[in-house]
C-alpha positions in Angstrom: 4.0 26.9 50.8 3.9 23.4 50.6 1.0 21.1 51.7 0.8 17.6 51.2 -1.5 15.7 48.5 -4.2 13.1 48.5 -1.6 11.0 46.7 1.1 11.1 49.1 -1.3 10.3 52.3 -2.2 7.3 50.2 1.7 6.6 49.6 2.1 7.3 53.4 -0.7 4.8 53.9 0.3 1.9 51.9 3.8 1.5 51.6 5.7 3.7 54.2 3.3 3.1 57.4 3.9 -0.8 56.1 7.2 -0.7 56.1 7.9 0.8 59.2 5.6 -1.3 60.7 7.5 -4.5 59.0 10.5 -3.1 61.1 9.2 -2.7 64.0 8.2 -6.3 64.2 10.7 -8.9 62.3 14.5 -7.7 63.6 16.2 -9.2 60.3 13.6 -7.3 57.9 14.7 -3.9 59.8 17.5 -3.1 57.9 16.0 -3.7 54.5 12.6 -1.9 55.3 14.2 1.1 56.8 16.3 1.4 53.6 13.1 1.4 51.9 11.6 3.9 53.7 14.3 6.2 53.9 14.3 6.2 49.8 10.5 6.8 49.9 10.9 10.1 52.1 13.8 10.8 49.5 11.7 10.1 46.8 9.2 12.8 48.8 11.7 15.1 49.1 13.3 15.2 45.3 9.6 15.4 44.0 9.1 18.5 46.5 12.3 20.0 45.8 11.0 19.7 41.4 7.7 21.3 42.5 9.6 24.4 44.0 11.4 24.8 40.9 8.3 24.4 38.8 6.4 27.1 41.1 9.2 29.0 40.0 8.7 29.1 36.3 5.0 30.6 36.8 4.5 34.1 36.5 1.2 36.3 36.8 0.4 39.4 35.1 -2.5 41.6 34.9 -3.5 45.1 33.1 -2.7 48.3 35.4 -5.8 49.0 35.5 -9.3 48.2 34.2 -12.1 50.0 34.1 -15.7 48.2 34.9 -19.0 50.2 35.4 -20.7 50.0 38.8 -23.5 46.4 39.0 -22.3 45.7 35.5 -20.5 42.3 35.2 -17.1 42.5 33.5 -13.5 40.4 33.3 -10.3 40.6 35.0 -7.7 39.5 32.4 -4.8 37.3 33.5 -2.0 36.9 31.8 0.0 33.5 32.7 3.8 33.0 32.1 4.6 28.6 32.3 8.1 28.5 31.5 7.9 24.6 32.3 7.9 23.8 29.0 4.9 22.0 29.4 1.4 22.3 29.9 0.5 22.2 33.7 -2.5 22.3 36.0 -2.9 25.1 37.5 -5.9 26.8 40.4 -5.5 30.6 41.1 -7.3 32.1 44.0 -8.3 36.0 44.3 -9.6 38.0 47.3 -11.6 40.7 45.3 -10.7 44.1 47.4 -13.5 45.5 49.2 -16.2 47.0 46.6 -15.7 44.4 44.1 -17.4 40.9 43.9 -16.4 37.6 42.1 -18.4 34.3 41.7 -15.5 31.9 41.2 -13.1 32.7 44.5 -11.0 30.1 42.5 -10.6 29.0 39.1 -9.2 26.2 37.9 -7.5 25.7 34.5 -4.6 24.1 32.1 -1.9 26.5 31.6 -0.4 25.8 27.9 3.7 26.4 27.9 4.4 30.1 27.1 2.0 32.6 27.6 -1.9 32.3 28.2 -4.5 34.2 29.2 -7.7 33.7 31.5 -10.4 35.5 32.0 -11.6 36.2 35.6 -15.5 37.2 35.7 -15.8 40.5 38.5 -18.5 43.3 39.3 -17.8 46.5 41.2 -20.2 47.5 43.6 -19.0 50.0 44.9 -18.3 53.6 43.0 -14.6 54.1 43.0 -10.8 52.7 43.2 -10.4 49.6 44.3 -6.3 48.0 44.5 -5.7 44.4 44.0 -2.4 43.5 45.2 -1.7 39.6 45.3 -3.4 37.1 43.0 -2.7 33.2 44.7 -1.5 30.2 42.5 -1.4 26.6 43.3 -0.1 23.4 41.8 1.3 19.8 42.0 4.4 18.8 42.1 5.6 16.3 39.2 4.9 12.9 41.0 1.8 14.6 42.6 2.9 14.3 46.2 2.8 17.7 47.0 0.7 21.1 46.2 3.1 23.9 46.0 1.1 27.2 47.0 2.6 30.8 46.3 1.6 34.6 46.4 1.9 36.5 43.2 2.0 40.2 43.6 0.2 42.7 41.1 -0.7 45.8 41.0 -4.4 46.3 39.4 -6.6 49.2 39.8 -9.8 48.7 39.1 -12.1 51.6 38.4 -15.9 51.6 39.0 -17.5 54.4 37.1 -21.3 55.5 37.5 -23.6 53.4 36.3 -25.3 55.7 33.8 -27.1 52.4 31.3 -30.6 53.5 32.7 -33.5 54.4 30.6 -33.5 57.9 31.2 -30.1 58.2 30.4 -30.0 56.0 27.1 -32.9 58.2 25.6 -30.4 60.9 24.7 -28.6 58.6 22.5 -31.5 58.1 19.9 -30.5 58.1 16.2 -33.3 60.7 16.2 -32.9 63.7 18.6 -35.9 64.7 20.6 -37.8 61.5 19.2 -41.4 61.1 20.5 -41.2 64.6 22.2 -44.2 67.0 21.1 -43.0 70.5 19.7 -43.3 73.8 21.9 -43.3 77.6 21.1 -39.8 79.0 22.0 -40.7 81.8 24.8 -38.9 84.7 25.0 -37.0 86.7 22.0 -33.6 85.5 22.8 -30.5 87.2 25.0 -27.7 87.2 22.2 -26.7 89.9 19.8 -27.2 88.8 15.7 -27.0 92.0 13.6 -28.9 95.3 13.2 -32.1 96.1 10.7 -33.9 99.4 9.9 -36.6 99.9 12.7 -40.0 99.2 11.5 -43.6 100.3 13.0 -44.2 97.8 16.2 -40.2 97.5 17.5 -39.9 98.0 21.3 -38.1 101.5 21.8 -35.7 99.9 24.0 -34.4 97.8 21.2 -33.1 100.7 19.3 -29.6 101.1 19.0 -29.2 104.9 19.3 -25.5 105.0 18.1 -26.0 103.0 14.9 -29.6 105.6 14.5 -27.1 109.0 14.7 -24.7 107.1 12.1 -26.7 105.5 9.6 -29.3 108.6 10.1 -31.8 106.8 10.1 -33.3 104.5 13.1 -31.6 101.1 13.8 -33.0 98.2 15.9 -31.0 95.2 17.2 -32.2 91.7 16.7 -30.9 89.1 19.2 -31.6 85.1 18.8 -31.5 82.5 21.2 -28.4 81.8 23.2 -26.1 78.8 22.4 -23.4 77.2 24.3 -24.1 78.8 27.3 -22.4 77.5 30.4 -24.2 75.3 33.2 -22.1 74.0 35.6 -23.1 71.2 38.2 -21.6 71.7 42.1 -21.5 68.8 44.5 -21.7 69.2 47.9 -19.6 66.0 49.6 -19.8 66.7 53.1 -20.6 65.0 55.8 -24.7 65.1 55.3 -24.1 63.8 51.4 -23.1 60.5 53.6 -26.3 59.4 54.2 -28.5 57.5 52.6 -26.7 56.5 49.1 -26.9 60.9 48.9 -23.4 61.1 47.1 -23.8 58.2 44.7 -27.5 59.9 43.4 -25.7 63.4 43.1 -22.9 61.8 40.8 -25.1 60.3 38.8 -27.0 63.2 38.2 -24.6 65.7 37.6 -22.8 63.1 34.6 -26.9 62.7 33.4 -27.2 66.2 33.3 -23.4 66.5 31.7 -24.8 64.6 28.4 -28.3 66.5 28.5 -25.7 70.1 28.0 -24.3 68.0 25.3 -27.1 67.1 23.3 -28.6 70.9 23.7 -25.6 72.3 22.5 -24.3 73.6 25.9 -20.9 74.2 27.9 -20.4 71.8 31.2 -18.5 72.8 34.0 -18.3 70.7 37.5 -17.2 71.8 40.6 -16.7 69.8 43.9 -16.6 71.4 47.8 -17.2 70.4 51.1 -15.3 72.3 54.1 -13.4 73.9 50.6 -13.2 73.7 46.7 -11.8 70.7 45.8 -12.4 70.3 42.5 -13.0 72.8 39.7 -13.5 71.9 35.3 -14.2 74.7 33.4 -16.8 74.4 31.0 -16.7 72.5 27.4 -17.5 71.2 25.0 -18.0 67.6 23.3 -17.5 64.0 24.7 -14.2 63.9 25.6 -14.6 67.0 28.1 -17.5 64.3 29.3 -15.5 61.8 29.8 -12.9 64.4 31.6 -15.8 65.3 33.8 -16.2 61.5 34.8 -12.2 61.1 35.5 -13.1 63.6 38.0 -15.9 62.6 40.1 -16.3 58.3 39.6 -14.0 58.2 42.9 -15.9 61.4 44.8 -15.9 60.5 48.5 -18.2 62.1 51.6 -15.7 64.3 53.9 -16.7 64.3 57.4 -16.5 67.7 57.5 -19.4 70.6 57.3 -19.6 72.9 54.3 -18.4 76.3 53.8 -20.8 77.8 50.9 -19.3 81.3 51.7 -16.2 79.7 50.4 -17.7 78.0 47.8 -19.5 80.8 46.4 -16.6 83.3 46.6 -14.6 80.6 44.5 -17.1 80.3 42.3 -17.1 84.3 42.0 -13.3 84.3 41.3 -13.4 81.9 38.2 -16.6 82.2 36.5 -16.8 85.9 34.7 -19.9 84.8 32.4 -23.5 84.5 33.3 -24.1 80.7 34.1 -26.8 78.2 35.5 -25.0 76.6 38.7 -27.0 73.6 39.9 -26.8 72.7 43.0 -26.7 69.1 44.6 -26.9 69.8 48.3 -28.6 69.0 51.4 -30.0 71.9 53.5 -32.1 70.0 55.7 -30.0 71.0 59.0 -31.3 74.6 60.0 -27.4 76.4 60.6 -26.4 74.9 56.7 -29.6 76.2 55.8 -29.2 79.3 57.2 -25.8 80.0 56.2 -27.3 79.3 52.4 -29.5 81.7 52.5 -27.5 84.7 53.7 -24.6 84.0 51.7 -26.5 82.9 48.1 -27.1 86.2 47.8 -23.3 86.6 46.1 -23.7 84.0 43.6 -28.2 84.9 42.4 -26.6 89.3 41.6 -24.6 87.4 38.7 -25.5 83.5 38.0 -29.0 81.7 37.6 -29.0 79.4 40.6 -30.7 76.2 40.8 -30.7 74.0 44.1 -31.5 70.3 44.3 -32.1 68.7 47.7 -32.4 65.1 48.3 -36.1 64.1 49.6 -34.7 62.4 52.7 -36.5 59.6 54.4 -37.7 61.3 57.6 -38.8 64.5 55.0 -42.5 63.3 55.6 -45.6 65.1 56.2 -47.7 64.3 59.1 -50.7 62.5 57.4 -48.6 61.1 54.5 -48.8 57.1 54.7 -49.7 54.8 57.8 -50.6 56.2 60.8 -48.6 56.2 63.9 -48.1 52.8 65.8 -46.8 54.3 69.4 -46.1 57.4 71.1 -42.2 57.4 69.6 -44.0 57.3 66.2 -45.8 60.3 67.0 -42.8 62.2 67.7 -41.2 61.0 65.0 -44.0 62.0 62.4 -44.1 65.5 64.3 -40.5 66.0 63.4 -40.8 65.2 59.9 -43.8 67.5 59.7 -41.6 70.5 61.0 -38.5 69.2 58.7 -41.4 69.7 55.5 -42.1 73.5 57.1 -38.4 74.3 57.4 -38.0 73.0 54.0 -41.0 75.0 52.7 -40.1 78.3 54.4 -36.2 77.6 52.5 -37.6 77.7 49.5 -40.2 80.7 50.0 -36.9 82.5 51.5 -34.4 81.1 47.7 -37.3 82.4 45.5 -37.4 85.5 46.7 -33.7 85.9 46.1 -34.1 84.5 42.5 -33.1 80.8 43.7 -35.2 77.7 43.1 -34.9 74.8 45.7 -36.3 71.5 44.4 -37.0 69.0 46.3 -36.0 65.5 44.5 -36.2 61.7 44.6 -33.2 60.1 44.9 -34.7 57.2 42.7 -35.7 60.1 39.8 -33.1 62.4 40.7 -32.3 62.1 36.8 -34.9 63.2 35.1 -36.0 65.3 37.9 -33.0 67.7 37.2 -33.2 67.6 33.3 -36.3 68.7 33.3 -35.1 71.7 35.8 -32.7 72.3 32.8 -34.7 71.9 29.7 -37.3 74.2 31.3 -34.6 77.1 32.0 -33.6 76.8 28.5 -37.1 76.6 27.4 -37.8 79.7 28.8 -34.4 81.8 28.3 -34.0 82.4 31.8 -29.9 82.0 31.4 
């Protein structure tokens, strides 16, 4: 595209509009002025034609794709190719893909002959991919008569991870481990086999091993020792209700949190993802990089509109895990059919796994009496509703304990720390 300049309107202004004026009015200055004015449009016309060909020469490149973490600044890196031989001026223009922001919608700059780069300042706001396909160059043609726009296309990919740089989450990356936590007795004598001693007065009866008694002849009792590297595995529920509210975003979060809490106790973490089916499934590891696998997985987790299927999710689950686990649960069982269909169908996973279920606090999960009182007669229903949503919710979680299953009840804002503790106090206690 080509658009004129503030220096050719001037030129227009003071010596073409002059000169056709000159022969409009004096018959033997026509000839004369018209020649003039037909080499000033020439003159236009060569200096446009040398500001296509210099348009020509400019290339723009970027990275494939760059990786920024969500509400954290970071750059876009631009790569400029000036095969002008010469250093030109030079304004590029972006339209940052929805889920990303910029401050500078255009950025001015000298590009040096050869190869630069630049260094375009973007935040992601939004969890997920985001494409940028076209980055927008302009500049001035040699006499400066003309601004020669054009389209570069690219193809970036930005990727907007979880923002996990919170308090709660930088804690577990102290020099010291456990630093300013108090001590506390280990309950429980432990689930895993270590060796076999001679019994001695005091040993439970149900710890002898009567094989080993008839071989060795005499009686033998196992010891066992706390479990390590047991398996916890975090499952996501991205239906439809996980929409609401920011839901999805605080379950992410909290499954990657609770990801590097396994890590730094030693522990396996798995993931799985469903909705109206399975749709994603890690087995269990070990060690950062299976971290940072777990992350590829979930940073661009979407809400389906779809309803869940637990009896499908739990039969999966069923299939592929063999070993005792803790599955945590981020769900939302505050419809009455989802939560009914939990409750019957939990039953498959509680015979074999430890099952732990967290359930966003929702904004209309509010007691009657909790906060101001009513303003109208639409606020009273409104209040009445939330009061019966708390009694569903309560009765839920009355029905899950009784089939071995705790349902907590969490704040999105504390969602974090809310489901460590749910771990460390499972591990605590042996429960696994």
């Amino acid at each position: 595209m080509i658009v004129p300049a503030q220096r050719l309107l001037w030129f227009a202004a003071l010596a073409m509009a002059p000169l056709a004026a000159a022969a409009g009015l004096s018959i033997p200055l026509a000839m004369p002025c018209w020649s003039l004015f037909a080499l000033c449009v020439l003159l236009a016309a060569v200096d446009a034609a040398a500001g296509l060909r210099r348009m020509a020469r400019i290339q723009l490149r970027t990275v494939e794709a760059l990786r920024l973490t969500k509400d954290v600044a970071g750059a876009l890196g631009v790569s400029i190719d000036n095969g002008t031989g010469r250093a030109i001026a030079l304004r590029l223009g972006v339209s940052m893909p929805a889920g990303m922001e910029t401050e500078e919608r255009t950025l001015p700059l000298r590009a040096d002959s050869g190869s630069s780069l630049v260094s375009w300042p973007c935040t992601g706001r939004t969890r997920g991919d985001h494409r940028l396909d076209a980055i927008h160059v302009e500049t001035s043609s040699p006499a400066g008569l003309w601004l020669i726009r054009a389209r570069r296309d690219v193809d970036c990919l930005f990727r907007v991870y979880p923002n996990l740089r919170d308090q709660a989450t930088a804690g577990l990356f102290l020099r010291i481990a456990g630093a300013g936590a108090r001590g506390e007795r280990q309950v429980g004598k432990g689930r895993e086999f270590e060796h076999l001693r001679q019994y001695l007065p005091g040993d439970s009866f149900e710890d002898v091993h009567w094989k080993a008694t008839a071989k060795r002849g005499y009686p033998a009792v196992k010891l066992y020792r706390v479990e390590h590297a047991q398996e916890v595995y975090a499952l996501i529920d991205h239906s439809r209700l996980s929409a609401r509210e920011g839901i999805l975003e605080s379950y992410v979060a909290a499954a990657l949190h609770l990801a590097l809490v396994a890590e730094r106790q030693g522990d396996r973490f798995g993931l799985i993802t469903f909705s109206d089916h399975t749709t994603r499934f890690v087995r269990a590891r070990g060690g950062l990089d299976h971290f940072r696998v777990c992350r590829e997985a979930i940073y661009n987790l979407s809400a389906a509109r779809v309803s869940p299927d637990f009896r499908e999710a739990f039969s999966s689950v069923q299939l592929n895990l063999r070993r005792r686990a803790l599955l945590v649960f981020f769900t939302s069982l505050d419809d009455a059919l989802l939560a009914e269909s939990f409750e019957r169908d939990v039953a498959l996973l509680s015979r074999r796994h430890l099952v732990r279920v967290n359930a966003i606090r929702t904004a209309a999960m509010q007691p009657l009496f909790a906060g101001a009182p009513p303003a109208d007669l639409d606020g009273v229903y409104s209040a009445l509703a939330g009061q019966m949503l708390c009694n569903r919710m309560r009765t839920l979680q009355i029905a899950l304990g009784n089939r071995g299953v705790k349902l907590a009840l969490v704040d999105a804002a504390n969602i974090k720390a809310q489901v460590a503790a749910l771990y460390l106090d499972v591990k605590r206690r042996q429960a696994l």
